[in-house]
PAPABA-207235 format. One line per field, with one value per residue: residue in one letter; x, y, z of N, C-alpha, C in turn. Coordinates in Angstrom, 3 decimals, decimal comma, always signed. Example, Ala and Ser with C-alpha at 12.3 -4.5 7.8 and 13.67 -1.06 7.14 Angstrom:
% residues 2
aa [A;S]
npx [+13,190;+12,850]
npy [-5,690;-2,250]
npz [+7,800;+7,080]
capx [+12,300;+13,670]
capy [-4,500;-1,060]
capz [+7,800;+7,140]
cpx [+13,200;+12,900]
cpy [-3,300;+0,030]
cpz [+7,800;+7,870]
END
This chain:
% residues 98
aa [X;X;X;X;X;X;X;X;X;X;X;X;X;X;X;X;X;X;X;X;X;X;X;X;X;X;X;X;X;X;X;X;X;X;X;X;X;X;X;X;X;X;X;X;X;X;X;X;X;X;X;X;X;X;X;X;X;X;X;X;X;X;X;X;X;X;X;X;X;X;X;X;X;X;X;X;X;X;X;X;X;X;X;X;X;X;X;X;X;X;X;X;X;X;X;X;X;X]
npx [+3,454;+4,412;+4,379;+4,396;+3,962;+3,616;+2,392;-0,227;-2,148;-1,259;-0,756;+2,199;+2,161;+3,790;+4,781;+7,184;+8,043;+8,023;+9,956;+13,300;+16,003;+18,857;+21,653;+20,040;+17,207;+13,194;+11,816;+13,182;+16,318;+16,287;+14,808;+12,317;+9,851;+8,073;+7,490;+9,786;+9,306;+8,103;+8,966;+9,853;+8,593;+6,159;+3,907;+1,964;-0,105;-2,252;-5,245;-6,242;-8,782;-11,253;-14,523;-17,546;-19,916;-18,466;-17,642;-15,167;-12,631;-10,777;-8,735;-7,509;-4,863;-4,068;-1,694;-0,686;+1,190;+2,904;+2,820;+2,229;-0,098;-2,580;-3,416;-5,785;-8,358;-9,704;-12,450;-11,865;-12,326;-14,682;-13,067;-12,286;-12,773;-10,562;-9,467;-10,844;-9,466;-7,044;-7,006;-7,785;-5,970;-3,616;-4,466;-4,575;-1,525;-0,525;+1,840;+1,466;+1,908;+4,154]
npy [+4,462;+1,422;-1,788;-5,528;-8,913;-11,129;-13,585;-16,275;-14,863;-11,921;-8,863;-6,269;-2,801;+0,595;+3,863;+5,039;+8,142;+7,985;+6,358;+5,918;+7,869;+7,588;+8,193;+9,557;+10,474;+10,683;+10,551;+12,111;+12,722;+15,583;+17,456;+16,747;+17,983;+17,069;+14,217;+13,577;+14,391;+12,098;+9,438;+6,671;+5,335;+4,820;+2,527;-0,604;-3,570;-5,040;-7,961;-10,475;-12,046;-14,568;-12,946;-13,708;-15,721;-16,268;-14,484;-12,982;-10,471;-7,642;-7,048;-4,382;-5,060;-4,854;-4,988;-5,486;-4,294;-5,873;-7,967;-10,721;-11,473;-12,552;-10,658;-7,781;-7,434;-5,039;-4,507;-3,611;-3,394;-5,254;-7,671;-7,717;-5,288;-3,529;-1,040;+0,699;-0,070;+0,375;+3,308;+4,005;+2,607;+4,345;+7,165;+6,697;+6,446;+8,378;+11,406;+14,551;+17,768;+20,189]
npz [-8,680;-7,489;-7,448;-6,244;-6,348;-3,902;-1,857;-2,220;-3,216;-2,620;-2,300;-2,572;-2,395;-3,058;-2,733;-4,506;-4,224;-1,516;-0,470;+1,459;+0,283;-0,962;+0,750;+2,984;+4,307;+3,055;-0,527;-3,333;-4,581;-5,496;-3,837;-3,047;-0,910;+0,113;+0,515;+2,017;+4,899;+5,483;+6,284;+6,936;+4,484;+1,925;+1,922;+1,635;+2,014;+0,477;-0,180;-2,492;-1,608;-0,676;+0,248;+2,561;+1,422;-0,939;-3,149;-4,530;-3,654;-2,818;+0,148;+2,197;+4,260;+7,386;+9,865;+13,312;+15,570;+16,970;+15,368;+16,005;+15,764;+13,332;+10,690;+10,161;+7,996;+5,914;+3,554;+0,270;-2,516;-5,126;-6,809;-9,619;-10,176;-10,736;-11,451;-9,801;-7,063;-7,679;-7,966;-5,265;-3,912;-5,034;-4,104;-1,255;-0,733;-2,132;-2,068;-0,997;-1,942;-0,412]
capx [+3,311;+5,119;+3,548;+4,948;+3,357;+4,220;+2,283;-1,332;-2,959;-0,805;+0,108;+2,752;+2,280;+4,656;+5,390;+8,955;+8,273;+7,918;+11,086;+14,388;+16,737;+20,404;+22,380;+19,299;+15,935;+12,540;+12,027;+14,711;+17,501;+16,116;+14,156;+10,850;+9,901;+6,807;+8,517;+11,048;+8,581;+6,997;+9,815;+10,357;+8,282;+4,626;+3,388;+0,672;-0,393;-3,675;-4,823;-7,438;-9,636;-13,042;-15,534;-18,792;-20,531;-18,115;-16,723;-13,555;-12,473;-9,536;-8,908;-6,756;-4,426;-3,432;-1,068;-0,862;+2,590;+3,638;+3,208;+1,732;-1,825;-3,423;-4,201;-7,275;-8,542;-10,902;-12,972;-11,553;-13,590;-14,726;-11,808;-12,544;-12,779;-8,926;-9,138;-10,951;-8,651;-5,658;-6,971;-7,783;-4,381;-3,015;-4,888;-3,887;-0,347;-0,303;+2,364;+0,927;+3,154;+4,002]
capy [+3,352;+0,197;-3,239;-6,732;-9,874;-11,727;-14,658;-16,572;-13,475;-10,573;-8,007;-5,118;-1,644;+0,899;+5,006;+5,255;+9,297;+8,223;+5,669;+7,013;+8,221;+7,004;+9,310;+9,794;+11,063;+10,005;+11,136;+12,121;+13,776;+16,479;+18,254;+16,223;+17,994;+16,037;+12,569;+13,701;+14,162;+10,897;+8,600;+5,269;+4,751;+4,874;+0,930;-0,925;-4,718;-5,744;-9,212;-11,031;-13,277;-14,675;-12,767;-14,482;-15,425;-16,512;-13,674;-12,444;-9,013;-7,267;-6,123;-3,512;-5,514;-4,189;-5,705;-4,741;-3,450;-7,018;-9,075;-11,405;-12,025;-12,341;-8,978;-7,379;-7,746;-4,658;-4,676;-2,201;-3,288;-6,295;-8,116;-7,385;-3,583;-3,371;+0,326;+1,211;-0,729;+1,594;+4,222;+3,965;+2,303;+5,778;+7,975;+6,495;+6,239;+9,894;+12,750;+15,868;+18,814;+20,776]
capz [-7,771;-8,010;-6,833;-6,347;-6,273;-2,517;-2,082;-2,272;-2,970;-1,485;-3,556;-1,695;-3,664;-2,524;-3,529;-4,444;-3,923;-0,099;-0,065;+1,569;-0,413;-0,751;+1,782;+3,993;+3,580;+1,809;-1,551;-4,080;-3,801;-5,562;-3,072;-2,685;+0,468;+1,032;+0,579;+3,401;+6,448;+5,653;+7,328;+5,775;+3,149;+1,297;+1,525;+1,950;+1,519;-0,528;-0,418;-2,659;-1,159;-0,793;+1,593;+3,182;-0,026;-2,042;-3,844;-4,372;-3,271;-2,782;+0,998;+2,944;+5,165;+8,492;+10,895;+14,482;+15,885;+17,346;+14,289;+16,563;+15,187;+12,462;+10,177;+10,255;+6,368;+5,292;+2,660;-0,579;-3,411;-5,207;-7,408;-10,716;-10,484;-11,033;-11,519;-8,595;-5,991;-8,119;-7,263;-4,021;-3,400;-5,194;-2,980;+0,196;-1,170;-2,564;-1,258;-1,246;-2,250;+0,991]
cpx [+4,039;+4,364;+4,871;+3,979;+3,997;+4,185;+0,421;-2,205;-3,071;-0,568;+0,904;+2,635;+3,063;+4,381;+6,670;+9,197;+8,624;+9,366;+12,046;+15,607;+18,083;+20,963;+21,112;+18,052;+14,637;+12,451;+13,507;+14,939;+17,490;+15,375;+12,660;+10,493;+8,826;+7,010;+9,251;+10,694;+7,975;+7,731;+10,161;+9,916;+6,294;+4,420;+2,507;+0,084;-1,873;-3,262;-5,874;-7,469;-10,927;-13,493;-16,577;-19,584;-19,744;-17,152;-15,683;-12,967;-11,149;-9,853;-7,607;-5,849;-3,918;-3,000;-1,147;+0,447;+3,354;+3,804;+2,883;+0,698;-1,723;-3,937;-5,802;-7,325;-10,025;-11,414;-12,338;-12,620;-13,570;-13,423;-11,601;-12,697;-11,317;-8,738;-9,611;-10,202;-7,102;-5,984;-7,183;-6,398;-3,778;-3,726;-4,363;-2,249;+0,610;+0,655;+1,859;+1,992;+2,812;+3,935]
cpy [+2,135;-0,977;-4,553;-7,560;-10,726;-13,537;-14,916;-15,257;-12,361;-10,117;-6,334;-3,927;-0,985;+2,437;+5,292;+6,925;+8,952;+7,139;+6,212;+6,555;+7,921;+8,609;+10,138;+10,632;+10,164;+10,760;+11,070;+12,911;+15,620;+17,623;+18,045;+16,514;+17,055;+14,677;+12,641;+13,494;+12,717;+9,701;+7,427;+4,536;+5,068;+3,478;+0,552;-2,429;-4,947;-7,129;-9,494;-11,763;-13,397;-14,044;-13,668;-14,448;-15,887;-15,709;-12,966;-10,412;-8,870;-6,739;-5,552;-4,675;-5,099;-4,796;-5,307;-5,182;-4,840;-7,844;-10,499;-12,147;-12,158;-10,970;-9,141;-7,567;-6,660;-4,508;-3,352;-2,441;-4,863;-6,665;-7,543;-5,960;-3,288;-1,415;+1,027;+0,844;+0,020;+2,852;+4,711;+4,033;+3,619;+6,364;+7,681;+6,640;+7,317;+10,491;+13,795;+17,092;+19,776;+22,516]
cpz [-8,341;-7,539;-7,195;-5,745;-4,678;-2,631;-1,874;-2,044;-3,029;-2,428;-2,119;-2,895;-2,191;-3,277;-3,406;-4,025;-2,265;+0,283;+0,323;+0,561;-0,473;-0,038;+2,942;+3,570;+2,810;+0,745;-2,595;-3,721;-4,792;-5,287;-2,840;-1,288;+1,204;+1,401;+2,010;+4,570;+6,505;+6,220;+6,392;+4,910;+2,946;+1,516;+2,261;+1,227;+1,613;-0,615;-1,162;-2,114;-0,947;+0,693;+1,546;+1,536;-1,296;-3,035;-3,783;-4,369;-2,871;-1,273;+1,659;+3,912;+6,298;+9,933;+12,243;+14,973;+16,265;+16,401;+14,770;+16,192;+13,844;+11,784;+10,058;+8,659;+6,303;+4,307;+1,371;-1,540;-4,322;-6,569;-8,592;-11,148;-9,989;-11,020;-10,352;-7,192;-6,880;-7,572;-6,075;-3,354;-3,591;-4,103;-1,739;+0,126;-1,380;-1,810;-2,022;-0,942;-0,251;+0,932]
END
C-alpha cells in the first residue's frame, strides 16, 4: 500500500497492484491477473476528524458520482489505533489471486 498525505486530515492510500500499467492494463506487466480486471485503480480516501463527543477517529470517505455534495464520512475506527485502520484499509484494498 502506498498513502499520501492531501489535506486537513485526508490521507489517499492506494494499491499500486491495482494501478494501470504503462502500455495498458492494471497491475504489472508481469501477469498480475487480478490487478487487470480491476480497471483503474485500488484507492480510497480516509479522513481524521472529530465525531459527536469530541474524539478523533479516522473515517471511510465516500463521494457520490457527481462530486456535487458533500461525502458521506463512515466511521473506521478510533484515531489512535493506527494498526487497525491499516488493516482494514489493506483488506478493502487487497487483490485476490484469480
Amino acid at each position: 500500500m502506498a498513502a499520501t498525505v492531501r489535506r486537513q486530515g485526508v490521507v489517499g492510500v492506494f494499491n499500486p497492484a491495482g494501478e494501470p500499467a504503462v502500455g495498458g492494463g492494471a497491475g504489472d506487466s508481469a501477469g498480475d491477473g487480478g490487478g487487470r480486471a480491476l480497471g483503474p485503480g485500488l484507492r480510497q480516501e480516509v479522513r481524521c476528524a472529530e465525531r459527536q463527543g469530541g474524539a478523533l477517529w479516522w473515517f471511510w470517505v465516500w463521494w457520490d458520482g457527481s462530486g456535487q455534495s458533500c461525502p458521506d464520512l463512515e466511521p473506521l475506527c478510533p484515531a489512535g489505533e493506527i494498526e487497525t485502520a491499516a488493516e482494514r484499509i489493506a483488506a478493502v484494498l487487497a487483490v485476490s489471486p484469480s
